[in-house]
N, C-alpha and C positions, 0 to 999 in steps of 0.2 A: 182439768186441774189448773189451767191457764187463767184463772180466774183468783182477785185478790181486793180484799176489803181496805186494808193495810197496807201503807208501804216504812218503809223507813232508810234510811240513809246507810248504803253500803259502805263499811271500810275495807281497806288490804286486809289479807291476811297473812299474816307475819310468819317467815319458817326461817330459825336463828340458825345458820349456817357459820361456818367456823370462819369466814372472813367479814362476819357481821350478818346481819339481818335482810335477807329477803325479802320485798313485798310484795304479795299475789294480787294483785290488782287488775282487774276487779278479779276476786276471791274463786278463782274457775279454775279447776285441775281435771287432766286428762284422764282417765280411769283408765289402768292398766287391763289390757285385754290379751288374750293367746292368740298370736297368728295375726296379730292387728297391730298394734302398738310397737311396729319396729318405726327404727329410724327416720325411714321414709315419711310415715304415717305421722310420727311428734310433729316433725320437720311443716309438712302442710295444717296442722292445728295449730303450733306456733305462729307461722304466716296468720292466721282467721282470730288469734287473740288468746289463744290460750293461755294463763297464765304460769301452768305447773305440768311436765307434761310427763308421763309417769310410763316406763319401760314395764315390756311383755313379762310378766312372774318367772321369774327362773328359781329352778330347786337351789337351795346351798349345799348340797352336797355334790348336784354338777356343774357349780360353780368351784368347790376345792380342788373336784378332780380336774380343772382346767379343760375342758368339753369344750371344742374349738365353737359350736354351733352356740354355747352358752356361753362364753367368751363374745362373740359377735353381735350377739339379744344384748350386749350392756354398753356396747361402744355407741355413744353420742352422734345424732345427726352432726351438721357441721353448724358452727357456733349456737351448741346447744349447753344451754345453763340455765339454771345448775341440773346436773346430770341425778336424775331420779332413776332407783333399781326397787325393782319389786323382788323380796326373797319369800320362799315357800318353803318349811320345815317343818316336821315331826320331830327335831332332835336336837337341844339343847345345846349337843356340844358342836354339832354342823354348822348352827347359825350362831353362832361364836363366832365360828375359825372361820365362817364368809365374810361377816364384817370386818371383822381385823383386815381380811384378803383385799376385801373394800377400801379398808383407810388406809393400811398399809401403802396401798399402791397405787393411791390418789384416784378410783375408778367412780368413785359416787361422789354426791354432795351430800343425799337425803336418802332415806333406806324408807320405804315402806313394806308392812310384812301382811301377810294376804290371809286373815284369817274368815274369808266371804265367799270362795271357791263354792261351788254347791257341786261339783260334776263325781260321779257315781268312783271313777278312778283316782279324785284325790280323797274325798269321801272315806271310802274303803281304808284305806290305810289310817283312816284318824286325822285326816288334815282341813284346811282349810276351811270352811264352818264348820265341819265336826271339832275342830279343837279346843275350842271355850268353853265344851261341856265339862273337861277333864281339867279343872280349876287348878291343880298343882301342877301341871305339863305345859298348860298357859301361862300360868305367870313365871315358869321357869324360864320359856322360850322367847318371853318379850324382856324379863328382865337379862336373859342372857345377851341380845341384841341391844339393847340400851345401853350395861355397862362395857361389852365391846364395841360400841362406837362414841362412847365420850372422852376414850384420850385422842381419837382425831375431831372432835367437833362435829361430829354428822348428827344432825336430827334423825331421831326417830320415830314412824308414825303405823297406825295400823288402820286396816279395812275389814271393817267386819258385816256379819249379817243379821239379823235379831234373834235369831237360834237356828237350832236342825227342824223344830218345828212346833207347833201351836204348843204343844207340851211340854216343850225341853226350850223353853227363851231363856237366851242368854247374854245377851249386850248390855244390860244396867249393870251386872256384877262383874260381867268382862270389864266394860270401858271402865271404870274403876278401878280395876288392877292394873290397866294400863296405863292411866292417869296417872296413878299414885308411883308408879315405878320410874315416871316421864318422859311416858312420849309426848309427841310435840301437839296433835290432835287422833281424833278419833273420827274414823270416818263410818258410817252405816248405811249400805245399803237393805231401805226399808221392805224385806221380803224374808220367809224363813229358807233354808235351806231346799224344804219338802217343795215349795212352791216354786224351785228354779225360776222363770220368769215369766211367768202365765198371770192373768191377774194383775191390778194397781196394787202400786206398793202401797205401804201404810205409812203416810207422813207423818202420822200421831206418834208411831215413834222417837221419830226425830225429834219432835217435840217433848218428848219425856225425856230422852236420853241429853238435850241441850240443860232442861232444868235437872234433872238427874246430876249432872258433871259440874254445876254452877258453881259446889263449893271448890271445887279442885282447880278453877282457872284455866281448865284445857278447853279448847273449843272443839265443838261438834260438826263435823262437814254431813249434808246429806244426799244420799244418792239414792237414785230409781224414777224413771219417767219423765227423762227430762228430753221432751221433743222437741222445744223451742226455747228462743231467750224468756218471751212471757213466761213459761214452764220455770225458768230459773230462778227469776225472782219472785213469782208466787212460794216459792221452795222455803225462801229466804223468809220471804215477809211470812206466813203460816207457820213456820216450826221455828222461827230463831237461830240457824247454824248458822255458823259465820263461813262458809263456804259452800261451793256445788259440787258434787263429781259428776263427769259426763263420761256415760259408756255407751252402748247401742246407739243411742240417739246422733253421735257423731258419723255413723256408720254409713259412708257415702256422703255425707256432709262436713264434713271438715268448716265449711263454713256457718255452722251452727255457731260455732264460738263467738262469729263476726255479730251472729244475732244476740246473744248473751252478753258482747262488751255494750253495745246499742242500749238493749233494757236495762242493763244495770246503770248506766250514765244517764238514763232517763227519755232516752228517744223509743218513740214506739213507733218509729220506721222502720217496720221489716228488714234485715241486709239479710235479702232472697235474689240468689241469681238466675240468670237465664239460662237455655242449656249452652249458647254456644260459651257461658263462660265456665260453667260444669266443663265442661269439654276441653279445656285450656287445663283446667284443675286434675281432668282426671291423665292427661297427658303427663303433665309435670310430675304425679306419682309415680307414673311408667317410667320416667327419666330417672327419678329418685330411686325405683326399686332395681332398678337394673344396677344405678352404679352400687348400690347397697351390696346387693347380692353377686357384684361383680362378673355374671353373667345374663345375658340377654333374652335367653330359653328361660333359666330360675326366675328372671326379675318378672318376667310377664308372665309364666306359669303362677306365682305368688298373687300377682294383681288379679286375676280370673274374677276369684270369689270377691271383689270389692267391684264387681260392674254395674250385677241386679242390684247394689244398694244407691251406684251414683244413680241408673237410670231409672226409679223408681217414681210411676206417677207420669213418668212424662212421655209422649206417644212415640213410639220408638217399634218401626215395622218388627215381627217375630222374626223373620231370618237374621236380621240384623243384630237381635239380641243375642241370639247362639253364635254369632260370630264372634262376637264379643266376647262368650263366654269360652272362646276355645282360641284367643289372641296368644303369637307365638315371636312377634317381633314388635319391637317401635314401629319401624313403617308399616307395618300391617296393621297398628292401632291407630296410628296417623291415617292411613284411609279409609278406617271403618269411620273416626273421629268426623273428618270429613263427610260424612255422608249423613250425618246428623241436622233437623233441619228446626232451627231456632225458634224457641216459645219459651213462654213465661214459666215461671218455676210452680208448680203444681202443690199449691198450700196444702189443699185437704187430705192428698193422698204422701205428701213431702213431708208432714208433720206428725204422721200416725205411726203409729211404732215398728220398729223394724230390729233384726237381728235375730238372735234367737227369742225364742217363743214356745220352750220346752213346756210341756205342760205339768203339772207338780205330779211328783211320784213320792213313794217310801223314799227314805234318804239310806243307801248304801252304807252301811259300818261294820267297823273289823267285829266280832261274834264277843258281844258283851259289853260293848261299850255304853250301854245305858245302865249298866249293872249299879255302880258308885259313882258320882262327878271327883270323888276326892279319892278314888282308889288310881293306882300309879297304873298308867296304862304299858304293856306289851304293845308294841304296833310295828308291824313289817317299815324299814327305814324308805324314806323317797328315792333308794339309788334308782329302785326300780320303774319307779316314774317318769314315762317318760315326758312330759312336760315340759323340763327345761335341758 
């Protein structure tokens, strides 16, 4: 997919914030992920160029109920701006009363609301790509978001998916409603629900959905498969969205972004590091997650799962790697770090996709919910979810 016929001249992209105008430059946003996207995480993708960098989804309704752990998911690295919150809701009158909780008490800048979720638990209850089917519940729940964050100034923007599946697409009449009700952009990631993330996504999407929204002056961001800076702007230059989202592909590479500000300013110099600078980077998370997590067991239990994604590719003895995966101190990661022995960064195996790799199944829904897209749905509420 790294490959492009076409180029054309990238601009910012603009997100109108209540003390004036942002510019995302170059046009590159963090993709909120679960269990990924804390503080720590923004924090070192800010450092590599990120330009928008987007908090772990949390429910609005364990955000009302003040949920210390959902509290903590939305506090800012440090000199982190502007502070981006991903909210996730089934309930009109939840994500309401989250936003307002948002402007009222100055906790966001930018609200983005997650309707690209494919996972079988948010699924089930009606959320997340399942919710665009149910056309009067969707546009309730973004237009309920919208007009509770325009007396504080906060943008509002959405993440969606191109439907639950080959039969049921849904993002031209989505992004539409969302347009039209105003939010700031529309982002899609091009895969249907069914497909979780097995398979290339469809960038022909994006391209319909870019000329699709053309009369409405919202811009279209695209996301899926983006392994490298070339991957970003092939993205750009093929489908016309005025922005990227980057999810997986950041995973263990935080310096991917460094590759993305590169291509898009026009240098086709690789910014690929070595391991012993991996190993500086992957320290500095351990220091970030500990002071996050304010304990030293939590911060390094947390980091575990982000090891096999730094060391990936690059030769690194088997005992060594289970060490790694069962790290319970700083010093202890400081002398596994140590014992890492320096080479070049591993392009072919460095740039091939990583993350989850679900392979596509039936998509999980509450019993009926393909019945009518315009029948008012019953859906068990998110308290139960535990997600955020």
């Amino acid at each position: 997919m790294a490959s492009a016929t076409t180029t054309r001249s990238i601009t910012p992209l603009i997100l109108r914030l209540a003390d004036g105008d942002y510019s995302i430059d170059p046009p590159v946003v963090l993709a909120p992920m679960a269990g990924i996207t804390n503080a720590p995480f923004r924090t070192l993708c800010r450092e590599q160029g990120a330009g928008l960098f987007v908090s772990e989804m949390v429910t609005a309704r364990a955000l009302i109920e003040r949920r210390p752990e959902t509290l903590r998911m939305i506090v800012p690295g440090k000199g982190e701006w502007p502070r981006s919150v991903q909210l996730y809701s089934v309930d009109p009158s939840a994500m309401k009363a989250a936003v307002t909780m948002l402007g009222k008490e100055n906790l966001a800048d930018h609200i983005d609301m997650n309707f690209g979720c494919p996972v079988p638990k948010v699924t089930r209850k009606g959320g997340g790509a399942a919710l665009p089917y149910k056309r009067r519940l969707f546009t309730s729940i973004v237009e309920a978001a919208v007009e509770a964050a325009k007396p504080f100034g906060i943008p509002v923007t959405v993440k969606m998916r191109v439907g639950i599946d080959s039969d049921h697409l849904t993002y031209l009449e989505a992004a539409t409603t969302a347009a039209n009700l105003g939010v700031n952009w529309v982002a899609l990631h091009a895969r249907t629900a069914q497909q979780m993330y097995e398979g290339k996504s469809d960038w022909s999407a994006i391209s319909r959905l870019v000329e699709h929204l053309k009369p409405t002056g919202v811009p279209v961001l695209g996301n899926g498969d983006i392994w490298s800076g070339a991957d970003g702007l092939s993205m750009m230059n093929e489908t016309g969205c005025a922005g990227v989202v980057v999810g997986r592909g950041c995973l263990g590479r935080p310096w991917l972004f460094a590759d993305l500000v590169a291509a898009f300013a026009g240098d086709e110099t690789r910014q690929l590091p070595t391991l012993f600078h991996v190993r500086e980077i992957m320290f500095r998370h351990g220091q970030l997650m500990v002071e996050y997590f304010e304990s030293e067991e939590r911060g390094c239990r947390d980091l575990r799962k982000h090891m096999a994604w730094y060391l990936k590719g690059f030769r690194v003895h088997s005992a060594l790697r289970r060490q790694f995966g069962m790290v319970s101190s700083l010093a202890e990661f400081r002398g596994l770090l140590d014992q890492l022995v320096d080479q070049p960064y591993p392009v072919a195996v460095g740039d091939s996709p990583r993350g989850r790799t679900s392979h596509g199944r039936p998509v999980t829904l509450p019993d009926g919910w393909l019945r009518d897209p315009d029948e008012l749905a019953h859906i068990e509420l998110e308290d139960a979810f535990s997600g955020g």
